[in-house]
VOTI-390246 format. One record per residue: y, z, x of N, C-alpha, C in turn; residue in one letter. Coordinates in steps of 0.001 Angstrom, whole numbers, plus 500000, padded with zeros to 6 digits. Layout:
N
+--------+--------+--------+--------+--------+--------+--------+--------+--------+------+
!    n.y !    n.z !    n.x !   ca.y !   ca.z !   ca.x !    c.y !    c.z !    c.x ! resn !
+--------+--------+--------+--------+--------+--------+--------+--------+--------+------+
!      Y !      Z !      X !      Y !      Z !      X !      Y !      Z !      X !    A !
...
+--------+--------+--------+--------+--------+--------+--------+--------+--------+------+
This chain:
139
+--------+--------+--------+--------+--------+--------+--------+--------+--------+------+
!    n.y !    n.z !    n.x !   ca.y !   ca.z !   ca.x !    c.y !    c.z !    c.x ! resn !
+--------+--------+--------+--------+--------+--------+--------+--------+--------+------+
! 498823 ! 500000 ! 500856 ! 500000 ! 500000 ! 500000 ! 501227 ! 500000 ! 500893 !    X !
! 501588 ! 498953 ! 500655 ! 503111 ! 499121 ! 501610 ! 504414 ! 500424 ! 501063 !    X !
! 504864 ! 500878 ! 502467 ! 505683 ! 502031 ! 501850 ! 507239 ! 501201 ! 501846 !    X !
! 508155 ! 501699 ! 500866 ! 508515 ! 501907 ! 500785 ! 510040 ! 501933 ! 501388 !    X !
! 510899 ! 500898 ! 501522 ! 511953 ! 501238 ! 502291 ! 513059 ! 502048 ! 501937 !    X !
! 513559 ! 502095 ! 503140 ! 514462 ! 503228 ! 502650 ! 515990 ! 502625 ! 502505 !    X !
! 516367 ! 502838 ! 501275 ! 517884 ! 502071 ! 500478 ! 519049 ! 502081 ! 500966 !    X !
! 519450 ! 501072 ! 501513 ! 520991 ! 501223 ! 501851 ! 521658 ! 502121 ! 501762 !    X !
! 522873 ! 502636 ! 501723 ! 523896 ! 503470 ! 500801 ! 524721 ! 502359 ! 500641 !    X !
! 525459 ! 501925 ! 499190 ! 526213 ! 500755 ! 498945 ! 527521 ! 501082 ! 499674 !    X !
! 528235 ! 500228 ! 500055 ! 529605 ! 500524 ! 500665 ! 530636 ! 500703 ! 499856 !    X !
! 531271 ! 501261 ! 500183 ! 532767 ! 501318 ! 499081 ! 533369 ! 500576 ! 498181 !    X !
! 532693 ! 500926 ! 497109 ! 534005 ! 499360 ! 496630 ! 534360 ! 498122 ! 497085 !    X !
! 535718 ! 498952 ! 497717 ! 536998 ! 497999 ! 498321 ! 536018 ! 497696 ! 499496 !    X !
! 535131 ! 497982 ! 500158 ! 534950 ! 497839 ! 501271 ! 533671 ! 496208 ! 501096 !    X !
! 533693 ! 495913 ! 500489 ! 532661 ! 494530 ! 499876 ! 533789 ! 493762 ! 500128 !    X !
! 533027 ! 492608 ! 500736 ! 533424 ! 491419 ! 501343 ! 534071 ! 490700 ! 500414 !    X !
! 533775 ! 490487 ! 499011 ! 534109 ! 489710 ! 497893 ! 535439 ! 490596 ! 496881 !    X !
! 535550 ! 491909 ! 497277 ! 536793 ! 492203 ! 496432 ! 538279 ! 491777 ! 496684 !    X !
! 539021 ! 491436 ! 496122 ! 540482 ! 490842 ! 496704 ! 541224 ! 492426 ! 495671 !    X !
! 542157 ! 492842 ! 496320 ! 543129 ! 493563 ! 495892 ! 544448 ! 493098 ! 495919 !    X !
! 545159 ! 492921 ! 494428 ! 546340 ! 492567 ! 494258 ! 547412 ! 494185 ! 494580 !    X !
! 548067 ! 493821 ! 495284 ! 549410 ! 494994 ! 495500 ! 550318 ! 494026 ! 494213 !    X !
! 551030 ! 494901 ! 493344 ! 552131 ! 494204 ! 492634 ! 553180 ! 495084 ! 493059 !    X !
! 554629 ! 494510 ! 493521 ! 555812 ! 495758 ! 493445 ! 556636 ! 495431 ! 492531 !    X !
! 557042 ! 496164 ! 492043 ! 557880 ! 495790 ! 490313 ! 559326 ! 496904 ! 490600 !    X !
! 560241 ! 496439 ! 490707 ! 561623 ! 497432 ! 490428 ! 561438 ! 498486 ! 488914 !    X !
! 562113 ! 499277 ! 488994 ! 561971 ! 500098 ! 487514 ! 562376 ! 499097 ! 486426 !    X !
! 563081 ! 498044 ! 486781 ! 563219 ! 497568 ! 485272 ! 562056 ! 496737 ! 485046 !    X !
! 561381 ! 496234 ! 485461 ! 560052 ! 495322 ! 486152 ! 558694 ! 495463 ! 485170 !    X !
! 559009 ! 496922 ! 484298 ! 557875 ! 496865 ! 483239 ! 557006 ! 495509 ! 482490 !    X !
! 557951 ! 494754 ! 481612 ! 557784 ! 493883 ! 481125 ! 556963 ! 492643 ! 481692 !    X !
! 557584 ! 492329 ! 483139 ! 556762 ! 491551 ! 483470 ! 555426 ! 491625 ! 484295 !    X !
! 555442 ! 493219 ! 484547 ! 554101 ! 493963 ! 484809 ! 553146 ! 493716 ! 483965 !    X !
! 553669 ! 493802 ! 482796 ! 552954 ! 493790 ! 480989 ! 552311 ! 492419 ! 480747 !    X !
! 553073 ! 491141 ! 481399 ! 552805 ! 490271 ! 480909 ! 551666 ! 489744 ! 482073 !    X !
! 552151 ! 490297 ! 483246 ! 551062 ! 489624 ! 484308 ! 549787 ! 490290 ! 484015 !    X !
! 549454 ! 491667 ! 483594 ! 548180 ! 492215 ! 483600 ! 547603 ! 491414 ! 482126 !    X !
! 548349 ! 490998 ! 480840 ! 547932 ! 490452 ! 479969 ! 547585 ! 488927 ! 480370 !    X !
! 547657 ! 488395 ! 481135 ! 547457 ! 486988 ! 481493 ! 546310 ! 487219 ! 482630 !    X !
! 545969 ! 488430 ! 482928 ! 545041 ! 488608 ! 483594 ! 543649 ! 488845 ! 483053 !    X !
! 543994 ! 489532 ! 482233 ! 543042 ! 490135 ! 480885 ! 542162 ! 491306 ! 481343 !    X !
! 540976 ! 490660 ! 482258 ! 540317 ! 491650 ! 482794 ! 540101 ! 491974 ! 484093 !    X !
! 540888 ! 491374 ! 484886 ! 541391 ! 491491 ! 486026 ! 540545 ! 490451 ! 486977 !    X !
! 539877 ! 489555 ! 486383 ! 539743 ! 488289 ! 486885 ! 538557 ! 488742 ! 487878 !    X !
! 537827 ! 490090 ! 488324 ! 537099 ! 490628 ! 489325 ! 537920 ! 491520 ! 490291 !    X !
! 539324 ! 491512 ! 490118 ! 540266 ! 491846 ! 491198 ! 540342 ! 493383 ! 491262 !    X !
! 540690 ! 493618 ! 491682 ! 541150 ! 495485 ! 491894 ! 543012 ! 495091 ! 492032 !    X !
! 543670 ! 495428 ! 490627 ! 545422 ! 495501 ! 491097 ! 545893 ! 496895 ! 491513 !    X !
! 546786 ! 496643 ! 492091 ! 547396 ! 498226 ! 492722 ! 549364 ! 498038 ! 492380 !    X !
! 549297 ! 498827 ! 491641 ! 551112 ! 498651 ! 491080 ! 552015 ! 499768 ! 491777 !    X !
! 552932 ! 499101 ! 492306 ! 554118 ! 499875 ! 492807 ! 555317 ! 499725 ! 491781 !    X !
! 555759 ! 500650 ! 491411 ! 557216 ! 500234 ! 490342 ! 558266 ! 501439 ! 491239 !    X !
! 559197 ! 501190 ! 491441 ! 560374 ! 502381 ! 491436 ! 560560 ! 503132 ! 490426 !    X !
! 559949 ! 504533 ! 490688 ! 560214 ! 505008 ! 489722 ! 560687 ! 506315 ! 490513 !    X !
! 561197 ! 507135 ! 489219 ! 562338 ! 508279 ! 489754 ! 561457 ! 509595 ! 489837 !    X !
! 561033 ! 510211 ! 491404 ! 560067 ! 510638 ! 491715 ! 560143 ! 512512 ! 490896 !    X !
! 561320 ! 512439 ! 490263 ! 561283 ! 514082 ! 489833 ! 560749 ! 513906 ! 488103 !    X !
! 560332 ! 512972 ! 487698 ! 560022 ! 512544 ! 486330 ! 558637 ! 512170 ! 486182 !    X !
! 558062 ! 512760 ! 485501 ! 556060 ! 511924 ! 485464 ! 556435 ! 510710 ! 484740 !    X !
! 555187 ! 509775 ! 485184 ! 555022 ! 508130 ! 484983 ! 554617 ! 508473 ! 484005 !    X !
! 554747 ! 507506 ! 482669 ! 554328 ! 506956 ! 481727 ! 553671 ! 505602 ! 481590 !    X !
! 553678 ! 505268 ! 482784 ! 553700 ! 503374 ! 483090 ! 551754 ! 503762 ! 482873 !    X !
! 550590 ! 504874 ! 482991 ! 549631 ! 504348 ! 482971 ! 549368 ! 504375 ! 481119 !    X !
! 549795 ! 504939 ! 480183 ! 550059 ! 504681 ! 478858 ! 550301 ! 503773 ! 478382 !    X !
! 551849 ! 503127 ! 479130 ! 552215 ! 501922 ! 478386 ! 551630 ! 501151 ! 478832 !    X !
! 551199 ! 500692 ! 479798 ! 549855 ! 499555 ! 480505 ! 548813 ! 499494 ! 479887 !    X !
! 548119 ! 499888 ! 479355 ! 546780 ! 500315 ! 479032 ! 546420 ! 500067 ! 477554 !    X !
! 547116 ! 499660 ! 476647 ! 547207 ! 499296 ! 475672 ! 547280 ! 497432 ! 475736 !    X !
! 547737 ! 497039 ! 477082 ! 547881 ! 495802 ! 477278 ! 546926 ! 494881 ! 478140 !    X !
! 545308 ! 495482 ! 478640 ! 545027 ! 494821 ! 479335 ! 543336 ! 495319 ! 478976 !    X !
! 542201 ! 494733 ! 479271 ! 540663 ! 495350 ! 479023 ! 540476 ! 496163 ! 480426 !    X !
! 541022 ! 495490 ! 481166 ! 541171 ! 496911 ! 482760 ! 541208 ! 498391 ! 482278 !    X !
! 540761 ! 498489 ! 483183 ! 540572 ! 500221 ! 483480 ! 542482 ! 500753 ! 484313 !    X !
! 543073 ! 501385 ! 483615 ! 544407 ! 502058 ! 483769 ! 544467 ! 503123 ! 484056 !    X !
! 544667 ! 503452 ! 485691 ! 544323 ! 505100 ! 486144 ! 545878 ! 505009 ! 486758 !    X !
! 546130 ! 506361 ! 486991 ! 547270 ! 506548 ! 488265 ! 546474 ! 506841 ! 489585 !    X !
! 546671 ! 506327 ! 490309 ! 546203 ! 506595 ! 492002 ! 546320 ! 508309 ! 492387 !    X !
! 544707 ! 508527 ! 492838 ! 544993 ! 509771 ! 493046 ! 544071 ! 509949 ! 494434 !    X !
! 544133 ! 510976 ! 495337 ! 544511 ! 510618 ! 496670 ! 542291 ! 510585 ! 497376 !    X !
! 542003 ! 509452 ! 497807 ! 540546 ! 509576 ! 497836 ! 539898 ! 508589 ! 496852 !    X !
! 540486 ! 507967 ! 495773 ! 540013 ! 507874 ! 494148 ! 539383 ! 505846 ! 494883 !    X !
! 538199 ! 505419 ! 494572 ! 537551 ! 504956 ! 495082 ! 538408 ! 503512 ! 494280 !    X !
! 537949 ! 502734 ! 495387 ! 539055 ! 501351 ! 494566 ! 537638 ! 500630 ! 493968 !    X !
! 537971 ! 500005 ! 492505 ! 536706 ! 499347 ! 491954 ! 537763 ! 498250 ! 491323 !    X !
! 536884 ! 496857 ! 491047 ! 537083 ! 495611 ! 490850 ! 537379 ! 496037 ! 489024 !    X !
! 538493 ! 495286 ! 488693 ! 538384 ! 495925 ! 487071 ! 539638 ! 497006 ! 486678 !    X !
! 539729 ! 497263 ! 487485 ! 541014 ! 498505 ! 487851 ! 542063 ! 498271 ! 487912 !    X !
! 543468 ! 498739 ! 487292 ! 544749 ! 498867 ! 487712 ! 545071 ! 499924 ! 488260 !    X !
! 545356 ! 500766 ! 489575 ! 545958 ! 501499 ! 489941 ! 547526 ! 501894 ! 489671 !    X !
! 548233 ! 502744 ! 489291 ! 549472 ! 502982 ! 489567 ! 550140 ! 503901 ! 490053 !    X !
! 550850 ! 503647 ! 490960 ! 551164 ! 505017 ! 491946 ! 551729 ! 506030 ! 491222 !    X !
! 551785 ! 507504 ! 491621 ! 552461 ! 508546 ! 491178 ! 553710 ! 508496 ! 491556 !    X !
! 554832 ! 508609 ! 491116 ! 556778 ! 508854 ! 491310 ! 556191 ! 509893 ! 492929 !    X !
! 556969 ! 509847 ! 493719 ! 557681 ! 510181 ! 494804 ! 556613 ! 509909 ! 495768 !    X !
! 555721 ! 509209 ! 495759 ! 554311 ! 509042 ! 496727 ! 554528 ! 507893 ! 497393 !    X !
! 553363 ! 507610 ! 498526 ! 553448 ! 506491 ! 498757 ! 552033 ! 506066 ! 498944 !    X !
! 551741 ! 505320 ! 498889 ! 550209 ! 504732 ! 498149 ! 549376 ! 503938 ! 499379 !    X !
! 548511 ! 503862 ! 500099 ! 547687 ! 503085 ! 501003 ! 546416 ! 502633 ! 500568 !    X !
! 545373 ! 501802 ! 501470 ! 544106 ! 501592 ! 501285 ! 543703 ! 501905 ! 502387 !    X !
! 542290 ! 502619 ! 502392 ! 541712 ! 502859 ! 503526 ! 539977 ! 503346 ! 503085 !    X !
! 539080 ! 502414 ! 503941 ! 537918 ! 502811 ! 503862 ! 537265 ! 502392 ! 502140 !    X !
! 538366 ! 501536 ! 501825 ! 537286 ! 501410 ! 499969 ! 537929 ! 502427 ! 499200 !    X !
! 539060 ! 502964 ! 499274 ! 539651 ! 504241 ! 498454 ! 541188 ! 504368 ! 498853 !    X !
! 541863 ! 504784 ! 497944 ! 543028 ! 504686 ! 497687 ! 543618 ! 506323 ! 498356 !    X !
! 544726 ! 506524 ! 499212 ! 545186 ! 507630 ! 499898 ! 546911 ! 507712 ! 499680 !    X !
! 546701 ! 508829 ! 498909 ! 548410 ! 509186 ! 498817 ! 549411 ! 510282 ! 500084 !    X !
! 550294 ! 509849 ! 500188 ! 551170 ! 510885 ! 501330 ! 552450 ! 510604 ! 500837 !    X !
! 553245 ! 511718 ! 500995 ! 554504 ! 511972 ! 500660 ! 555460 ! 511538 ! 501775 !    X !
! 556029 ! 510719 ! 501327 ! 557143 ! 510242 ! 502123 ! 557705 ! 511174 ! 503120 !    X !
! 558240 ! 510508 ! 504626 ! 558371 ! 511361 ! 505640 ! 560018 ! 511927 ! 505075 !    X !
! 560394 ! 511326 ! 504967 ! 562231 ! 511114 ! 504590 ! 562424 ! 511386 ! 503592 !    X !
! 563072 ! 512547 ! 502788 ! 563078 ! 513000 ! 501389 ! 564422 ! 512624 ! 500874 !    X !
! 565058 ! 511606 ! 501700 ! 566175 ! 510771 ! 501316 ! 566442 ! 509415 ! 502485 !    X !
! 567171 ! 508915 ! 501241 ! 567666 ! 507418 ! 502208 ! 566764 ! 506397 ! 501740 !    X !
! 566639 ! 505421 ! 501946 ! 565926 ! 504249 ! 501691 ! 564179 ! 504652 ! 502166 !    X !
! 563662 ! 504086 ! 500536 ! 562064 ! 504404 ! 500837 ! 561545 ! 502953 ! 500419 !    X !
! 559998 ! 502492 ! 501129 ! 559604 ! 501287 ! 501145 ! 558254 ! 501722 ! 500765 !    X !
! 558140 ! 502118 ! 499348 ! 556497 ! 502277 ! 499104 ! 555592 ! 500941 ! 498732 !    X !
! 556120 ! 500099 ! 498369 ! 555337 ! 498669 ! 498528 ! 555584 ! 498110 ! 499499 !    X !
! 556338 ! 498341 ! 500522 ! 555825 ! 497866 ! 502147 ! 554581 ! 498251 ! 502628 !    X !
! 554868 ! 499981 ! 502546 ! 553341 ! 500801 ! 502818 ! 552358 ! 500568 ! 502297 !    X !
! 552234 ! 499946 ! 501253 ! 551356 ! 499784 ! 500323 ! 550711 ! 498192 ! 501860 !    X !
! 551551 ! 497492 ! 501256 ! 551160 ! 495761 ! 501772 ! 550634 ! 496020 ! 503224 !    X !
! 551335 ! 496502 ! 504185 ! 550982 ! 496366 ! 505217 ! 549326 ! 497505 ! 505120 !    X !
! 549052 ! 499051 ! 504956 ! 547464 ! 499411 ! 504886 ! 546740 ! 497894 ! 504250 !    X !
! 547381 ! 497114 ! 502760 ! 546031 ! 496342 ! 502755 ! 546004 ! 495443 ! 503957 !    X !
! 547154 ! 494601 ! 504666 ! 546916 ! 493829 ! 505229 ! 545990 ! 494210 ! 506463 !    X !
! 545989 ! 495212 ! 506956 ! 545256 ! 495861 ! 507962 ! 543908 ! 496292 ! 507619 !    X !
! 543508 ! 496707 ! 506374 ! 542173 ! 497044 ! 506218 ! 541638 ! 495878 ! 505528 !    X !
! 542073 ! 495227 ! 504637 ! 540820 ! 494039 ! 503547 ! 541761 ! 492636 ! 504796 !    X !
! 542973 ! 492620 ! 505281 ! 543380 ! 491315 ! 505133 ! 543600 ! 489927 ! 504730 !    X !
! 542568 ! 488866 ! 504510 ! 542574 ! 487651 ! 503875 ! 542119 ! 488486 ! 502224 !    X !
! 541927 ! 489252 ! 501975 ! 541661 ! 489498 ! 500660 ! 542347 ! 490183 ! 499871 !    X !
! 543934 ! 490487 ! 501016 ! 544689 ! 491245 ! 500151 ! 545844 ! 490407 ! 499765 !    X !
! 546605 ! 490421 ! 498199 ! 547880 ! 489478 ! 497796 ! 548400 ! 490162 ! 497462 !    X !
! 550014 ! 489745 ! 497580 ! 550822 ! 490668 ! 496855 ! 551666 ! 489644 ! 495901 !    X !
! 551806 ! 490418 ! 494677 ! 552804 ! 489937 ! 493684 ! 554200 ! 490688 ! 493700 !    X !
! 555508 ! 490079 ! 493995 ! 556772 ! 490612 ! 493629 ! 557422 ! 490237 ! 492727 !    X !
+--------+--------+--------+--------+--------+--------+--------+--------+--------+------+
């Protein structure tokens, strides 16, 4: 009787050769056409999206509510570790700044608690460094 091999462990998510992750960065007024791109997406086409909006970091998001009514995706807020899966909209938490690393999504608080902040830079450049040819960004 042949034994038995012993099973992979599957890799991360994000970490599969075939997932593409969309970064979107949207200004606070930017809702709408957030709304319309995830509805023209429908079910996210296989993709994993990751949304950056400006939002005003002393106020909780509402953006995973109003999203979520508009798309068959799965509508989470990014929370720090939270595994990236194909099917998914991520949306960052107000005053964070959002990365990819290892197949999972990692939050850190901005170094500079004033002055000009670039959380969809941070965002673009971790994917370009960890998935690269598989990461796009929408502005």
């Amino acid at each position: 009787m042949p034994r038995p091999q012993a099973l992979a462990a599957a890799p991360p998510p994000a970490a599969r050769d075939d997932l593409v992750i969309v970064g979107i960065g949207a200004s606070a007024g930017g809702l709408d056409a957030c709304r319309r791109l995830i509805e023209a997406l429908a079910d996210g086409s296989g993709m994993a999206l990751i949304l950056v909006q400006h939002l005003d970091p002393n106020h909780e998001s509402m953006l995973v509510d109003l999203l979520a009514t508009h798309t068959a995706m799965t509508v989470r807020q990014a929370t720090d570790g939270m595994p990236i899966e194909r099917g998914h909209l991520y949306v960052i938490p107000p005053g964070m700044y959002l990365s990819i690393g290892e197949g999972a999504l990692h939050l850190t608080e901005p170094r500079a608690r004033h002055g000009a902040r670039l959380p969809f830079d941070f965002l673009l450049h971790s994917m370009s460094a960890e998935i690269g040819p598989r990461a796009a960004g929408v502005i």
